[in-house]
C-alpha positions in Angstrom: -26.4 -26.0 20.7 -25.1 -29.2 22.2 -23.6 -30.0 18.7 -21.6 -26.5 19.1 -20.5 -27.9 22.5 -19.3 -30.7 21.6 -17.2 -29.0 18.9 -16.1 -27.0 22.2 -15.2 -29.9 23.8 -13.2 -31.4 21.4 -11.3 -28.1 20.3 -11.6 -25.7 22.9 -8.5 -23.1 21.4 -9.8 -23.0 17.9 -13.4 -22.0 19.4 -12.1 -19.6 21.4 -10.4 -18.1 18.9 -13.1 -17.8 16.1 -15.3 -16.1 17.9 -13.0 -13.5 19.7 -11.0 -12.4 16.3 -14.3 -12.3 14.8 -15.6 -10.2 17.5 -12.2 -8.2 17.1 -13.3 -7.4 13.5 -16.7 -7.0 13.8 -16.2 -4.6 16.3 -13.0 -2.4 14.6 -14.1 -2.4 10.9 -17.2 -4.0 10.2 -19.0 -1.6 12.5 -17.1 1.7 11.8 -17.3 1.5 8.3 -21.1 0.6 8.7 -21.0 4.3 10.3 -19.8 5.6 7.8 -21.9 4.6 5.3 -24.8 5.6 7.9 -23.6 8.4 7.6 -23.1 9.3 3.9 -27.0 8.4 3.5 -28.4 10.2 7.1 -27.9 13.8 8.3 -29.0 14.9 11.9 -31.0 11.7 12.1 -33.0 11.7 8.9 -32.1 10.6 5.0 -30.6 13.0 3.7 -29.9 12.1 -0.7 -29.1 16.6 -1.1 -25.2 16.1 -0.5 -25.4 13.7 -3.7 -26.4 16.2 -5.6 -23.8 18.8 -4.7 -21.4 16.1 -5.8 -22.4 15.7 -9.2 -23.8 19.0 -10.4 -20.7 20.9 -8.8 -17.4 21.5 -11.0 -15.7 21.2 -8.1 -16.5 17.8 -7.5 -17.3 16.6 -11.2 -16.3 18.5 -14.5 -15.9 16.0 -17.4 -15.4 18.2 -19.4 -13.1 21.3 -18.4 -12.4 24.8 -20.1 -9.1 25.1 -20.9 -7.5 28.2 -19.9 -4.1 29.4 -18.4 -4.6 27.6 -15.0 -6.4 24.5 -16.4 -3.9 22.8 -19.4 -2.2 19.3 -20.3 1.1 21.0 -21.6 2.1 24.2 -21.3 5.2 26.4 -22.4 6.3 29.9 -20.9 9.0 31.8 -22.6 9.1 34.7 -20.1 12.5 36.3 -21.9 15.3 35.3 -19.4 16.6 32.5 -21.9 14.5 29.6 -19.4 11.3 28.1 -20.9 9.2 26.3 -18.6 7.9 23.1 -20.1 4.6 22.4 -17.8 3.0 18.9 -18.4 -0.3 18.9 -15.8 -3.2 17.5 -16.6 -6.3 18.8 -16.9 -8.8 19.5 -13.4 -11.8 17.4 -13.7 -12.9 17.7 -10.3 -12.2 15.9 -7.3 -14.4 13.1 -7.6 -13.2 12.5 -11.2 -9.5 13.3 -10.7 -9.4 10.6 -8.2 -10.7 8.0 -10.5 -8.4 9.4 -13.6 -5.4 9.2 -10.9 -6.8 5.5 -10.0 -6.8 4.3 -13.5 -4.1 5.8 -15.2 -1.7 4.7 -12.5 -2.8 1.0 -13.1 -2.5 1.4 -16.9 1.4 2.4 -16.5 2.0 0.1 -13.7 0.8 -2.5 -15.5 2.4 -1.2 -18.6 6.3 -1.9 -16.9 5.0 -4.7 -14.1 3.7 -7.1 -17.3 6.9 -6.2 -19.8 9.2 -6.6 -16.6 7.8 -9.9 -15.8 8.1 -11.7 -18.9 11.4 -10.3 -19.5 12.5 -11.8 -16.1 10.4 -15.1 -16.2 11.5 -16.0 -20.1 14.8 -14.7 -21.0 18.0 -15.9 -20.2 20.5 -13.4 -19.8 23.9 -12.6 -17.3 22.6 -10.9 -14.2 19.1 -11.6 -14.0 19.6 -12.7 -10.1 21.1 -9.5 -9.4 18.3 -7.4 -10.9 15.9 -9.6 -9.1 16.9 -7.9 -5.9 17.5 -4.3 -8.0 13.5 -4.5 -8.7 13.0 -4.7 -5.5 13.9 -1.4 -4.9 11.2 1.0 -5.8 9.1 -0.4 -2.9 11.4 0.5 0.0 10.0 4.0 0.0 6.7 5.1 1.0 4.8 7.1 -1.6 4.5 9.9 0.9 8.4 10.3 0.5 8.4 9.9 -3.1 6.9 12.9 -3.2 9.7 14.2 -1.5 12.2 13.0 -3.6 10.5 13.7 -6.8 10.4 17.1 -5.8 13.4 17.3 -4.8 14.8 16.5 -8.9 12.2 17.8 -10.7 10.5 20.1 -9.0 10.6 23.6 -9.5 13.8 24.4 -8.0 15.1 20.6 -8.6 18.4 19.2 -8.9 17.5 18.0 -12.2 16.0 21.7 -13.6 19.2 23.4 -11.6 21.9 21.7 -12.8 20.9 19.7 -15.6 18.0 21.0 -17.8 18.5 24.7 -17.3 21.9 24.9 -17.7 22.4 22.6 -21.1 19.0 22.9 -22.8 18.0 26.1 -21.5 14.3 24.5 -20.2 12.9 23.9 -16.7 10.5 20.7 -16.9 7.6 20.3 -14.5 5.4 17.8 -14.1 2.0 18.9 -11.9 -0.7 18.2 -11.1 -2.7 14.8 -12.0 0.6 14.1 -14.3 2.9 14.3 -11.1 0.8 11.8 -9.1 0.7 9.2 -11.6 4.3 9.5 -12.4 5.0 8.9 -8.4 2.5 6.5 -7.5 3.3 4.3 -11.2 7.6 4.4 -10.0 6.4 2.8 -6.5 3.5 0.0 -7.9 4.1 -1.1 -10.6 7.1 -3.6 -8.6 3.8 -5.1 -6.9 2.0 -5.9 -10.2 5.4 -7.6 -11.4 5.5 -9.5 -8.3 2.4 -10.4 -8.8 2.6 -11.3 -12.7 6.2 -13.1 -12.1 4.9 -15.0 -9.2 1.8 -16.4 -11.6 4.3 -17.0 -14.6 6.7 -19.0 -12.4 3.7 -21.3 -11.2 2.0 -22.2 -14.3 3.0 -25.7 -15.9 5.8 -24.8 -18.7 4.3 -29.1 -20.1 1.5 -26.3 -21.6 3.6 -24.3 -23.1 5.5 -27.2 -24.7 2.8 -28.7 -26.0 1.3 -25.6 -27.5 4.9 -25.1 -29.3 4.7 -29.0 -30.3 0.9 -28.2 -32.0 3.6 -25.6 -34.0 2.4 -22.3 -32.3 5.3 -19.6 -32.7 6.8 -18.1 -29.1 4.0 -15.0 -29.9 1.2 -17.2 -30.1 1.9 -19.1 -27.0 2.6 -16.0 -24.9 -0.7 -14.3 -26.3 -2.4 -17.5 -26.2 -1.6 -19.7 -23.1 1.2 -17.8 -21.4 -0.6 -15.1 -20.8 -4.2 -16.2 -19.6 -2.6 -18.5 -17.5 -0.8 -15.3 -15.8 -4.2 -13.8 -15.6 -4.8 -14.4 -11.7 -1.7 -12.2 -11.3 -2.4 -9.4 -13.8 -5.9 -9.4 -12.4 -4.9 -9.2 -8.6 -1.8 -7.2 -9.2 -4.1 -4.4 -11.0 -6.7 -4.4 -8.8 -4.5 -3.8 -5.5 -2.8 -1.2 -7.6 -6.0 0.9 -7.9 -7.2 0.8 -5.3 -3.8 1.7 -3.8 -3.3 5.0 -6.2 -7.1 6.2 -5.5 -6.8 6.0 -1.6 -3.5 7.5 -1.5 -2.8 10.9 1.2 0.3 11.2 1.1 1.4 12.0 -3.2 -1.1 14.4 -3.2 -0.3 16.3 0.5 3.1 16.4 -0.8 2.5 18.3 -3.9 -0.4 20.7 -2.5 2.0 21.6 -0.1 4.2 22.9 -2.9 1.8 25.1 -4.2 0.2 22.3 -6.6 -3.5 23.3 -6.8 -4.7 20.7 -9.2 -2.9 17.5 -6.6 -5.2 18.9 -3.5 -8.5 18.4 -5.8 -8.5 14.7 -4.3 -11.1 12.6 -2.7 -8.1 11.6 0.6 -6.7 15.4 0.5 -10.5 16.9 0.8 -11.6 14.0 3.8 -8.7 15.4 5.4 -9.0 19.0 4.8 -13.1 18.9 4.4 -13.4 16.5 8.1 -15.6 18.1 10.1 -18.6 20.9 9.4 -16.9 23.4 10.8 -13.7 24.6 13.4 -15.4 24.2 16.5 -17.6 21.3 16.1 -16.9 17.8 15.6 -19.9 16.8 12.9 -18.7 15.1 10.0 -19.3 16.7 6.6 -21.6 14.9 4.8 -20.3 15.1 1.5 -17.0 14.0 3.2 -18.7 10.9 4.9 -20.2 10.4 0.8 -16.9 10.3 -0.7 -15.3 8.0 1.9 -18.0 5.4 0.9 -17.5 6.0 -2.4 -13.9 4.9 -1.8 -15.3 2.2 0.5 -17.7 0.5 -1.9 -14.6 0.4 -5.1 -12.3 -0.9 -2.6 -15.0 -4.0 -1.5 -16.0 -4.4 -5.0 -12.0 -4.6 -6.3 -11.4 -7.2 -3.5 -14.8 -9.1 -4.5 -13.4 -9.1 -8.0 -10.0 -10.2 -7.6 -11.1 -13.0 -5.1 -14.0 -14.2 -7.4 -12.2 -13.9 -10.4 -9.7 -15.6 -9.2 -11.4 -18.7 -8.0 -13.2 -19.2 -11.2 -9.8 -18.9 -13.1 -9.1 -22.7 -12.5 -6.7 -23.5 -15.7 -6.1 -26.9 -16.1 -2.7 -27.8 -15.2 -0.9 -31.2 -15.1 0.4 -30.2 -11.9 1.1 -26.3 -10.6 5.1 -25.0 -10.3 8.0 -26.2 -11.9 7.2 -29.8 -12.7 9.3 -29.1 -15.8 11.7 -26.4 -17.6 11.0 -23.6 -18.7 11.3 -22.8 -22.2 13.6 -19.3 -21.8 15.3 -17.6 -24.7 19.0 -17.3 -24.2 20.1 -13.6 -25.6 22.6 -13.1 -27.5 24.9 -9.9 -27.5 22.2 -7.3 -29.4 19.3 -8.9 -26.8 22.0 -8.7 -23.8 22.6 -4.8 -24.9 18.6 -4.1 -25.6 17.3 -6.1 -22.3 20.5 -3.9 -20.3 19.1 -0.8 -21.7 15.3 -1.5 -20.5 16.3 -2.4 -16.9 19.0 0.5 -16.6 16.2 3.0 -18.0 13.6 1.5 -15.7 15.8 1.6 -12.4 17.2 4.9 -13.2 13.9 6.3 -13.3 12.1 4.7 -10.6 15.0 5.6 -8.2 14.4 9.0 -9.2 12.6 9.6 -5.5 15.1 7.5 -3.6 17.8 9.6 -5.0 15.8 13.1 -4.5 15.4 11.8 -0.6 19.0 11.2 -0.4 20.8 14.1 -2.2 18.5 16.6 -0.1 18.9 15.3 2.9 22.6 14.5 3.5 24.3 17.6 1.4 24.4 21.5 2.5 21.2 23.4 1.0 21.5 25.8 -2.3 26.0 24.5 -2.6 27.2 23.2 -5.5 29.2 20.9 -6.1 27.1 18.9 -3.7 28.7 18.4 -0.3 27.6 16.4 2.2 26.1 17.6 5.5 24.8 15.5 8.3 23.0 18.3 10.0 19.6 16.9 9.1 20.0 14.0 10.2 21.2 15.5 13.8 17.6 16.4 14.3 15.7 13.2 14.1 16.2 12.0 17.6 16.6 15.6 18.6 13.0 15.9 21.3 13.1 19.2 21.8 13.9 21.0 18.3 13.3 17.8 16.2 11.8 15.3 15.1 12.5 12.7 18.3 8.9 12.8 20.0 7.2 12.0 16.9 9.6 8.8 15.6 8.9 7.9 19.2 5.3 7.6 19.1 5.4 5.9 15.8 7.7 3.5 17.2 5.8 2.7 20.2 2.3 2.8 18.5 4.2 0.4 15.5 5.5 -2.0 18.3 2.3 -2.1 20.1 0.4 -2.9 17.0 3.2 -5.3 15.8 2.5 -7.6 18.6 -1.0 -7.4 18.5 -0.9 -8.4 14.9 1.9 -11.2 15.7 -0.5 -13.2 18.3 -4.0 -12.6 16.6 -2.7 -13.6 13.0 -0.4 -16.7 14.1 -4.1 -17.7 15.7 -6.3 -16.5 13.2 -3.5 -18.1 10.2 -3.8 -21.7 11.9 -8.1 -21.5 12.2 -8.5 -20.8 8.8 -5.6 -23.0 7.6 -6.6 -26.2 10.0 -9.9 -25.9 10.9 -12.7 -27.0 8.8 -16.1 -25.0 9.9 -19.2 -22.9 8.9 -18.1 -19.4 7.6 -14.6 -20.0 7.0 -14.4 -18.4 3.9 -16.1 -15.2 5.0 -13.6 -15.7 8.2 -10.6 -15.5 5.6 -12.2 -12.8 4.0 -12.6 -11.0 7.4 -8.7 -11.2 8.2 -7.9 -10.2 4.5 -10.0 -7.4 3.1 -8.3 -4.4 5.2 -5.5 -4.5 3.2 -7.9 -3.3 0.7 -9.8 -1.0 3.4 -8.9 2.7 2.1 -7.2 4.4 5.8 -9.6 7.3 5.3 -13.1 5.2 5.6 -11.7 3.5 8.5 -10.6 6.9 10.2 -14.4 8.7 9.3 -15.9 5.5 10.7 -14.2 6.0 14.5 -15.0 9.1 14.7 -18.5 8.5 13.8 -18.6 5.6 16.2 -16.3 7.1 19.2 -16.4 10.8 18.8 -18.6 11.2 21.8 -17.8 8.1 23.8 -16.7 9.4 27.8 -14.9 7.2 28.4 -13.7 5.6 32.1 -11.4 5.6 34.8 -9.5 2.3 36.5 -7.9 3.9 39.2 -5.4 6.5 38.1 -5.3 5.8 34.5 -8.4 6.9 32.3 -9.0 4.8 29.2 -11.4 6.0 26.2 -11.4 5.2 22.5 -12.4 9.2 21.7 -10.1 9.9 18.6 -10.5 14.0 19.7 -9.7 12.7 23.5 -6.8 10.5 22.8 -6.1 8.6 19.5 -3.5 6.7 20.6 -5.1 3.7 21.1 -7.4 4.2 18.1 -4.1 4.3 15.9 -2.7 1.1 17.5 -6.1 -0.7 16.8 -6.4 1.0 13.2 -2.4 -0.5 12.7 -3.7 -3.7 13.7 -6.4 -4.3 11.3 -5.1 -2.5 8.3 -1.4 -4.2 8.2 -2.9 -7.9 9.7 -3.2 -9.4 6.1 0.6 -9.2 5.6 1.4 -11.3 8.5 -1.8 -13.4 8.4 -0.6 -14.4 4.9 2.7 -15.1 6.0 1.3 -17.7 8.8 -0.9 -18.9 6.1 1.9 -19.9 3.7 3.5 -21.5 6.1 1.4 -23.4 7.4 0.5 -24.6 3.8 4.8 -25.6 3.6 4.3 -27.6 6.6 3.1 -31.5 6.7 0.0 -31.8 9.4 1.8 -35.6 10.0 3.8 -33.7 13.1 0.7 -32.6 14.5 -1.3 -35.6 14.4 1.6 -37.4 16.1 1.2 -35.2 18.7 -2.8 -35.4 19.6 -2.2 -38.9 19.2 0.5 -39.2 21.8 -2.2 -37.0 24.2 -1.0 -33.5 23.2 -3.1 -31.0 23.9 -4.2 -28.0 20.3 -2.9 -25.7 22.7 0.4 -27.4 23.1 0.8 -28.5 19.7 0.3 -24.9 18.4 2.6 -23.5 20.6 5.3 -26.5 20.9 5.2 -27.5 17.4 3.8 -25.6 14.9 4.7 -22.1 16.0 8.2 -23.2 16.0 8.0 -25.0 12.5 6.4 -21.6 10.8 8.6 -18.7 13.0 10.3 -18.0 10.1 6.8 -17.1 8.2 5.5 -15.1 11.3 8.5 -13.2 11.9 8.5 -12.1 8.3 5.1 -11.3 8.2 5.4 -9.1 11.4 8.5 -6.9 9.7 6.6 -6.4 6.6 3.4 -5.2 9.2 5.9 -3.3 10.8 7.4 -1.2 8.7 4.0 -0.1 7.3 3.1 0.6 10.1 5.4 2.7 10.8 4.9 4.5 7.2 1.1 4.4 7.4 -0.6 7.8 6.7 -4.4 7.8 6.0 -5.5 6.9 9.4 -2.9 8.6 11.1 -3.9 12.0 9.6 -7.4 11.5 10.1 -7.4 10.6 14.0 -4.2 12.9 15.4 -4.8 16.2 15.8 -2.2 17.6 18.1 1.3 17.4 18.4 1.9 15.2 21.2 0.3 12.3 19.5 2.0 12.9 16.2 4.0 10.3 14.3 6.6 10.6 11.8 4.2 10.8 8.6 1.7 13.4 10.6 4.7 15.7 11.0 6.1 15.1 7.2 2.4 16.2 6.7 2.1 19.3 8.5 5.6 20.4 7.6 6.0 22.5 4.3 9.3 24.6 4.5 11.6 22.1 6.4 11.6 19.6 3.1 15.4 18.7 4.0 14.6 17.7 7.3 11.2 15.1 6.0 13.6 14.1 3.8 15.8 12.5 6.5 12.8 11.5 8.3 12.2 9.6 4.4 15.7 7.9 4.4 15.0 6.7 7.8 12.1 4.7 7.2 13.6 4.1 3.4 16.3 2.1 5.9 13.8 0.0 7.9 12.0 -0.9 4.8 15.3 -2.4 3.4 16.1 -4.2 6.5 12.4 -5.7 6.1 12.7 -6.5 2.5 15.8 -7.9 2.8 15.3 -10.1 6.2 12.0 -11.2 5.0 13.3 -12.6 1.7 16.0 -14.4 3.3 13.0 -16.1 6.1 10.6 -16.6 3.7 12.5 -17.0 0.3 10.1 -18.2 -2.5 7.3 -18.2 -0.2 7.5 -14.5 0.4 4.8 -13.4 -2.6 2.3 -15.0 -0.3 2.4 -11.7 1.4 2.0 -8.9 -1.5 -1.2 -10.0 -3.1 -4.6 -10.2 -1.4 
């Protein structure tokens, strides 16, 4: 005890600020998501292992392997008479426990499929352009996968652009993609740029004196990418994956889109039953079991992703004469064929993962049902309209965004310079702590507060009464929620920063008589604003876009934000698509502001 004083003492700010984010934590996702894996195991206070079964001997739930029938197909063609065959690609329902998994996987296989090409092609040929396709790549991730869907369907859906005016009327065929197929396709367009981010970032760090002397032992360019290129990259392609899958199987907002359409096969998800499945029944607030079962499920292949990636990780120490660019890198220079071949690959790959981005644009700018297209900025009227749009609800999300924002902005810069400075017991489970909700699947985390503060009363300080009862008011249960789930990007931000930055000017300082205090506030926090202002845009913006949570916790209108509207909406899909190119907007501002603060050092905040 005395020696813990002491430590006191000498550093009071750093243990203060230990125990009080730890506490934060402890209290806001340790503890709710121990609720919900209470209750997965416990019903009406005794072990309860039935619901298990239900899962797995239920077709609903689990059917490896499924009849094939008129409903239930990969591909399908209808040739009803009127000259227009339907081509249906689908994918086959193996139940919502298994269709989850098969989403999960399949997702990572594709994203990994254009993230790895994409990253060597960038990393390790020369060609005219490659800075401005750089930034092109970037692309993809400034829309939400809740308004992919959007704009996917808005091309290729049934009554697409695409099938309208391009496929019907010159090949005589409307092409669908449905079901399992559909979600891949949407969530693989918006991931796969993390996985190449990822990848790129590992390829640009590794020692190219390897490489050399692997080409000096007379290994061809193949061997040396299949033999040291490559396993060096593996911390990359390993973390990159990983975040990817986990990602695709906790997504809410792909499969909400398409179910929404009519899709029956995209509803038979683990997210869309939690949301539709939440409670027991309409007038009671018990959690369903099998709901609170499948949210761990979700839980424990999050925690054991994150486990991987970090442990696997760590023990990938390659030898390296030193990391980064302590030489050049061997690039081929293209000539005219490889210019033409490598243009084709990145026009292809743009074209088609813009598809969304241009769905969300063309639908929600031009007149409905008039071709040729002409532009119409009636949708657009509406989003700051309070009383027949869609102003309340971009309202709340901005104030709950903001509110969370700052949170994250004071309890990261804090939490970043502890972990980075301070040398102490439980440090790496206190990096952990800060880190792992970006892996936390917004579902869990929802089932956990209502488990925990569902019945909570609540109190009043003079006028204003203050509870954390999600079915009461959620509001402050979604700022919190915000605050955990989006802290790793700016916590990582701070992080990387403070690993740019020389400790010299703060040993100056305490040895002048500086306070911690006033050397974090008067010298580093300047030195690394660049880093936390970054960090905070990236938490902000998705915030702003987050979905999981949100739809689990708000339940009336008044709380709503812009997603839980885009997710209650069916009919008005040129209106969420405006809503989509509003926040596509904010995430370009974001991206584009935090490249220029953070410039190389920005990867620091996509990975885990």
């Amino acid at each position: 005890m005395k020696r813990y004083m002491h430590k006191f003492m000498q550093d009071p700010l750093s243990w203060t600020i230990i125990p009080i984010i730890t506490l934060f934590f402890t209290v806001f996702l340790i503890l709710p998501l121990s609720f919900t894996m209470y209750a997965a195991f416990v019903h009406n206070g005794e072990l309860n292992l039935s619901a298990f079964g239900t899962i797995f001997n239920t077709k609903k739930f689990w059917d490896p392997f499924p009849e094939i029938n008129d409903s239930n197909f990969y591909i399908q063609v209808i040739a009803p008479g009127d000259g227009i065959t339907t081509i249906r690609i689908r994918g086959l329902d193996y139940g919502i426990f298994l269709n989850t998994i098969i989403i999960g996987i399949a997702t990572t296989l594709v994203s990994l499929t254009l993230g790895l090409t994409t990253a060597f092609f960038m990393a390790r040929l020369e060609f005219r352009g490659k800075t401005i396709l750089s930034g092109l790549l970037l692309i993809p991730l400034v829309i939400p996968p809740f308004v992919s869907g959007i704009g996917y369907n808005a091309l290729l859906g049934p009554s697409g652009l695409l099938n309208e005016r391009f496929f019907i009327p010159v090949f005589g065929i409307r092409l669908l993609f449905q079901g399992i197929v559909a979600i891949v396709i949407v969530q693989s367009l918006h991931y796969f740029t993390l996985i190449y981010l990822n990848i790129y970032s590992s390829l640009m760090n590794n020692d190219p004196s390897l490489e050399e002397a692997a080409e000096n032992m007379g290994a061809d360019r193949l061997t040396v990418a299949r033999s040291v290129t490559l396993p060096l990259a593996m911390p990359g392609i390993a973390s990159g994956s990983i975040l990817v899958l986990i990602l695709a199987m906790e997504d809410l907002g792909t499969p909400i889109i398409f179910a929404n359409s009519g899709d029956t096969v995209a509803a038979k998800t683990i997210t869309f039953y939690i949301m539709q499945n939440f409670f027991l029944g309409e007038n009671t607030s018990e959690i369903n079991q099998i709901t609170a079962i499948l949210g761990a499920f979700l839980l424990l292949f999050a925690l054991i992703g994150f486990y991987a990636i970090r442990k696997y990780v760590s023990l990938k120490q390659y030898s390296m004469v030193s990391k980064g660019r302590s030489g050049k890198f061997r690039t081929v220079k293209l000539g005219k064929i490889g210019h033409v071949l490598i243009y084709v690959y990145f026009t292809v790959l743009l074209l088609v993962s813009t598809i969304p981005h241009w769905g969300v644009i063309i639908i929600s700018s031009t007149k409905p049902q008039v071709w040729p297209l002409e532009f119409s900025s009636e949708n657009y009227n509406k989003l700051f309209d309070f009383e027949n749009g869609f102003g309340q609800f971009i309202y709340n999300t901005i104030v709950y965004s903001f509110t969370a924002t700052v949170l994250i902005v004071i309890l990261a810069t804090l939490a970043g310079y502890v972990a980075n400075r301070k040398k102490f017991w439980g440090q790496t489970l206190f990096d952990t702590l800060v880190t792992i909700p970006i892996a936390i699947p917004g579902v869990v985390l929802g089932i956990g507060y209502f488990r925990m503060f569902g019945n909570s009363e609540g109190f009043s300080i003079g006028d204003l009464f203050f509870t954390l009862n999600p079915i009461v008011a959620p509001s402050v249960l979604l700022v919190i929620s915000y605050t955990i789930r989006k802290f790793p990007f700016t916590v990582r931000a701070v992080y990387a920063g403070l690993q740019q930055t020389d400790e010299v000017l703060e040993e100056s300082a305490i040895n002048l008589g500086a306070s911690k205090s006033r050397v974090l506030w008067e010298i580093i926090i300047p030195l690394i604003i660049m880093n936390i202002i970054g960090g905070a845009l990236v938490s902000l913006v998705y915030n702003m876009s987050e979905v999981s949570t949100t739809l689990i916790l708000v339940s009336d209108t008044s709380n709503g934000t812009i997603t839980w509207k885009m997710a209650q909406e069916t009919g008005k899909i040129a209106e969420l698509a405006a809503m989509g190119v509003f926040l596509m907007v904010l995430q370009v501002i974001s991206l584009l502001v935090t490249n220029v603060l953070l410039k190389n050092r920005a990867d620091a905040i996509s990975g885990i």
